[in-house]
Backbone as a printed PyTorch tensor [residue, N CA C, xyz], in Angstrom:
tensor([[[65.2380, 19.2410, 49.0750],
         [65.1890, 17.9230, 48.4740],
         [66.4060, 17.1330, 48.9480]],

        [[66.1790, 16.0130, 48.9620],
         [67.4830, 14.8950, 49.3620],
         [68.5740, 15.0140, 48.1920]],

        [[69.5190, 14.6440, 48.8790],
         [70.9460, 14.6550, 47.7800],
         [70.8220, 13.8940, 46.6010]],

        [[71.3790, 14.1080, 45.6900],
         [71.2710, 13.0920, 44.3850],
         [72.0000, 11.7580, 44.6380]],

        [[71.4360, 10.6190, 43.9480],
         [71.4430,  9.5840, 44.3610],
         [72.5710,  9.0990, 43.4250]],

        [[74.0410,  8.5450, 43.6070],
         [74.9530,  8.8320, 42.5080],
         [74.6580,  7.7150, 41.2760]],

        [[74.0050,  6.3890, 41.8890],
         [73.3420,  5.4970, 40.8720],
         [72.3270,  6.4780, 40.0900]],

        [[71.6590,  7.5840, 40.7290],
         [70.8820,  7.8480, 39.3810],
         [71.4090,  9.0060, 37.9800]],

        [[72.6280,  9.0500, 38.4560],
         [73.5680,  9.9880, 36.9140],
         [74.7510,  8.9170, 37.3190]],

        [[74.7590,  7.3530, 37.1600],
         [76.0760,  6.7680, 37.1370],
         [76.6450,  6.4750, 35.6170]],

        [[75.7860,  7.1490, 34.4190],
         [75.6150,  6.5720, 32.9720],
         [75.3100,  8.0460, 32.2340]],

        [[75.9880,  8.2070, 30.9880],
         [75.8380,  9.3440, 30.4460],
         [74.0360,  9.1870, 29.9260]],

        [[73.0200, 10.4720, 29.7580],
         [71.8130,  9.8380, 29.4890],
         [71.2430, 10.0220, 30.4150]],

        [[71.6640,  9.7910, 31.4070],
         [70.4570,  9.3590, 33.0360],
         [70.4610, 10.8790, 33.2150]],

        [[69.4790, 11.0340, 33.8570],
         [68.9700, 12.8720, 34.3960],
         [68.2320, 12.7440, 35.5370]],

        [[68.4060, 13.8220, 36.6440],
         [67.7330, 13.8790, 37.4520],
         [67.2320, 15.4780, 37.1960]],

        [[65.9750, 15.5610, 37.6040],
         [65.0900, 17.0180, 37.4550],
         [64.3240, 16.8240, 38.2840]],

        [[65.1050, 18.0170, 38.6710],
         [64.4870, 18.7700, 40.1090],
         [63.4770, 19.9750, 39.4970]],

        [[61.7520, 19.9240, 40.1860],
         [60.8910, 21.1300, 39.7670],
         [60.1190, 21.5700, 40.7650]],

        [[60.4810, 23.1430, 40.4200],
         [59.5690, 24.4230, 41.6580],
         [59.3300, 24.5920, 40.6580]],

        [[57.7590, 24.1070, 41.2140],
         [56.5890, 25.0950, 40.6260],
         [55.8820, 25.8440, 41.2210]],

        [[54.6940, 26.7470, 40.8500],
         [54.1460, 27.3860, 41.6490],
         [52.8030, 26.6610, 42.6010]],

        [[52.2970, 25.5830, 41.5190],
         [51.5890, 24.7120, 42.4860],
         [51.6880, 23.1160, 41.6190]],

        [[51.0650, 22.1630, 42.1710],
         [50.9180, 20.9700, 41.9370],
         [50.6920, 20.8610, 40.3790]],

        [[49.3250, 21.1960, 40.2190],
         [49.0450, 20.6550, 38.5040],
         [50.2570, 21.2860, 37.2210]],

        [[50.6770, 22.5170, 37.5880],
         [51.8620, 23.0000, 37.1240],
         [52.9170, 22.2140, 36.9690]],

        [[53.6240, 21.2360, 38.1120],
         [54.3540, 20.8860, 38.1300],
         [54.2720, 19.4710, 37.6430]],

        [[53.0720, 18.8950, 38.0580],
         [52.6930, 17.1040, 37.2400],
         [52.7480, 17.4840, 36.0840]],

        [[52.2430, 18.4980, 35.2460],
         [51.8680, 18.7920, 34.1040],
         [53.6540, 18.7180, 33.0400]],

        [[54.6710, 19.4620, 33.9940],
         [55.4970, 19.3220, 33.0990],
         [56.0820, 17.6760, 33.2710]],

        [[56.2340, 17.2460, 34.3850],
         [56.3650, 16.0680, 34.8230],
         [55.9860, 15.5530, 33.2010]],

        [[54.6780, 15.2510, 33.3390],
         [53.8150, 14.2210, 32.0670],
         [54.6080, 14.8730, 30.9990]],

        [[54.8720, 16.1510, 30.6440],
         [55.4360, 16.5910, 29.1960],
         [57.1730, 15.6380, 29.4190]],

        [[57.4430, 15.1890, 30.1170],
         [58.5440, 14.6530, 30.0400],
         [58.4860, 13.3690, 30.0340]],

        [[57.6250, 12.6160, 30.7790],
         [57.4280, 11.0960, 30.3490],
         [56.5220, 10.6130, 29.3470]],

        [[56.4940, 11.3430, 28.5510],
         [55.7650, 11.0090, 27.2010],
         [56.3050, 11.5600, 25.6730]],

        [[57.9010, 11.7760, 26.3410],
         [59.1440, 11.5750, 25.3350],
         [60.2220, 10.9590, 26.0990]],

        [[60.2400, 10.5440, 27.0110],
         [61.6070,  9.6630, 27.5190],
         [61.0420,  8.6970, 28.3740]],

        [[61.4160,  7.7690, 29.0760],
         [61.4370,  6.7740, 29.9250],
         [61.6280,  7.3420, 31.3040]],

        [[60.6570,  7.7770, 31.6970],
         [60.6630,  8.6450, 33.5140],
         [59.9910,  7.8060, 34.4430]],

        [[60.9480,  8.0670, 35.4140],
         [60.5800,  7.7700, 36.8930],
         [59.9070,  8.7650, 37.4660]],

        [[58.0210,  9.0260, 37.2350],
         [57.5220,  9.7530, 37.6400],
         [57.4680,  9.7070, 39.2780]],

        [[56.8970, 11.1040, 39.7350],
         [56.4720, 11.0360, 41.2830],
         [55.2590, 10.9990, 41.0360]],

        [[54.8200, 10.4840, 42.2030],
         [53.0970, 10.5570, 42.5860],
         [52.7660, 11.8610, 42.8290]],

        [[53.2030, 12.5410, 44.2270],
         [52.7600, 13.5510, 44.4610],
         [54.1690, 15.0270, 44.7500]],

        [[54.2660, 15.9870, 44.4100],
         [54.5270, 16.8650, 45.1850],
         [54.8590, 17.1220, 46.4680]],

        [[56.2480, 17.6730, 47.1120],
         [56.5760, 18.5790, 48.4020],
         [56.5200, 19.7800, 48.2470]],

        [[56.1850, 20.1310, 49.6440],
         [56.6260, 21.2860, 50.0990],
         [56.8290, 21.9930, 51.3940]],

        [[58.1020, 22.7670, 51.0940],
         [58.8720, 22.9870, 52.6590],
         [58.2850, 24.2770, 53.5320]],

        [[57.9770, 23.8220, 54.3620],
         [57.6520, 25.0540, 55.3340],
         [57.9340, 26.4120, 55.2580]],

        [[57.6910, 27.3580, 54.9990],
         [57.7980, 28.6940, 54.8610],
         [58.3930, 29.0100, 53.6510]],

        [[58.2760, 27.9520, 52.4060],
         [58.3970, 28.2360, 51.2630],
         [57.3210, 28.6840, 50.1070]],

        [[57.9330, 29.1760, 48.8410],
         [56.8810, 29.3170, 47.9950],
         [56.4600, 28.0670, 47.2780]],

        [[55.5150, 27.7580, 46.8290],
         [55.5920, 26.6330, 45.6840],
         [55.4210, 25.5110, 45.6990]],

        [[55.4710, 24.1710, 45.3380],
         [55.6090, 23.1480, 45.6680],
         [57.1380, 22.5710, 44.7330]],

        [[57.3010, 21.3110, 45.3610],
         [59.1660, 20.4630, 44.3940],
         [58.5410, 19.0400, 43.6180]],

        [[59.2040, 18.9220, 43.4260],
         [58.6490, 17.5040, 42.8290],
         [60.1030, 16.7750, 41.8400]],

        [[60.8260, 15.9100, 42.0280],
         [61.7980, 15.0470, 41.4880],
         [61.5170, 14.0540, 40.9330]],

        [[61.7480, 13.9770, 39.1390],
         [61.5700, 12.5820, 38.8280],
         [63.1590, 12.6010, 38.0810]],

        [[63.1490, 10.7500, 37.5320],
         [64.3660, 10.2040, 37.1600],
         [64.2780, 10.1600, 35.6120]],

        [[65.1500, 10.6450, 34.4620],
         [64.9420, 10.4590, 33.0860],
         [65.7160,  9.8350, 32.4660]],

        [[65.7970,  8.5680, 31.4240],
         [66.7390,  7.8730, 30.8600],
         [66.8090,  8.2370, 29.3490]],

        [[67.3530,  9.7020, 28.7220],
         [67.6530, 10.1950, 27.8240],
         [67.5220,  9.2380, 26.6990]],

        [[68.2610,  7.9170, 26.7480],
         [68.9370,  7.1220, 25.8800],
         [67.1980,  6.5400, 25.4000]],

        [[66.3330,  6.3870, 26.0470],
         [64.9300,  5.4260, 25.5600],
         [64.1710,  6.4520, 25.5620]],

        [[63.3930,  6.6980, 24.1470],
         [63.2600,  7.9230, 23.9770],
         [61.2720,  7.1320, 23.4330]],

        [[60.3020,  7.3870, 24.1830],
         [59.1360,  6.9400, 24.4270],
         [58.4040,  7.0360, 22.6310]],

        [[58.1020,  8.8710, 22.3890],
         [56.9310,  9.4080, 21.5320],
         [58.0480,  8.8210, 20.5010]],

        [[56.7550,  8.4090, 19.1080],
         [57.9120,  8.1950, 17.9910],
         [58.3190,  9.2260, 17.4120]],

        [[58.2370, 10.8230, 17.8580],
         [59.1290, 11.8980, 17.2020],
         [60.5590, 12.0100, 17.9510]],

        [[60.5630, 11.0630, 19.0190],
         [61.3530, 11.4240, 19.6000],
         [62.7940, 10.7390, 19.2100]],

        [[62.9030,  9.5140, 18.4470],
         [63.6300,  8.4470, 18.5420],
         [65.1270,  9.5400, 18.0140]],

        [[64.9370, 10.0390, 16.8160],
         [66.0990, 11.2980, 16.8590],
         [66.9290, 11.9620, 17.8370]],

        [[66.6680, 12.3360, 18.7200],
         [66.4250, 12.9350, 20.1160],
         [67.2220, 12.1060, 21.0350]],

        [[67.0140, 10.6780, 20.8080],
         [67.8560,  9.6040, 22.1330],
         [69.4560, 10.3140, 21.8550]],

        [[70.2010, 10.0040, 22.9780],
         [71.6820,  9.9980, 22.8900],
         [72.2080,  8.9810, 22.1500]],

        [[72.9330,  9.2930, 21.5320],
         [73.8360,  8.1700, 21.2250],
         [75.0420,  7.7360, 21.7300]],

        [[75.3520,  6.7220, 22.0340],
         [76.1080,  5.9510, 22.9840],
         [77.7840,  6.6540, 22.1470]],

        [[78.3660,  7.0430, 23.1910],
         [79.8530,  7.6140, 23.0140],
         [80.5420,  6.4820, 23.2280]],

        [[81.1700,  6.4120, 21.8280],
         [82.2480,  5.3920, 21.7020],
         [83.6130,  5.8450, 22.1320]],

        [[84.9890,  4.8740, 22.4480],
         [85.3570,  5.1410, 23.4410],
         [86.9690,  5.8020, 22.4000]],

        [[86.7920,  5.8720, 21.2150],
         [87.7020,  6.8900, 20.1690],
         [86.5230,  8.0110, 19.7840]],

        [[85.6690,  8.6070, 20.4150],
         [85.1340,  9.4620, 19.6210],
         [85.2660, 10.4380, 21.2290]],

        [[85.6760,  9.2850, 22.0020],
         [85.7110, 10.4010, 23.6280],
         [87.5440, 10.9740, 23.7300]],

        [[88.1330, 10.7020, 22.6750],
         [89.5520, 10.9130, 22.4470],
         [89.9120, 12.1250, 22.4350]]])
């Protein structure tokens, strides 16, 4: 996979996830279990590298916007700048 992109962890919250799976629907599948509690930058489709097992797949997650309404608990809360003391 390409290097991490430093705009996409420039903010506490932001996530990048990287996934080997064993095949495609495996891997969309957790994909969707993740953008349907946070705010994701899904992929369309799946890689995979030559003489490897599996397929990869990278999406982008913004912790802080938290999608399902069980989730709103769950968001980060913004670190104030005496509680980072």
């Amino acid at each position: 996979m390409d290097p991490i992109n430093e705009a996409h962890v420039s903010e506490p919250g932001l996530v990048v996830v990287d996934v080997a799976a064993a095949d495609d629907d495996t891997a969309l599948a957790f994909q969707q279990l993740l953008a349907e509690r946070w705010a994701t930058a899904t992929a369309e489709t799946t890689t995979r590298d030559a003489g490897e097992p599996g397929v990869r797949l990278r999406c982008y997650l913004d912790l802080r916007q938290p999608i399902s309404p069980a989730a709103p608990a769950e968001a980060l809360t913004p670190v104030s700048a005496a509680a980072s003391q």
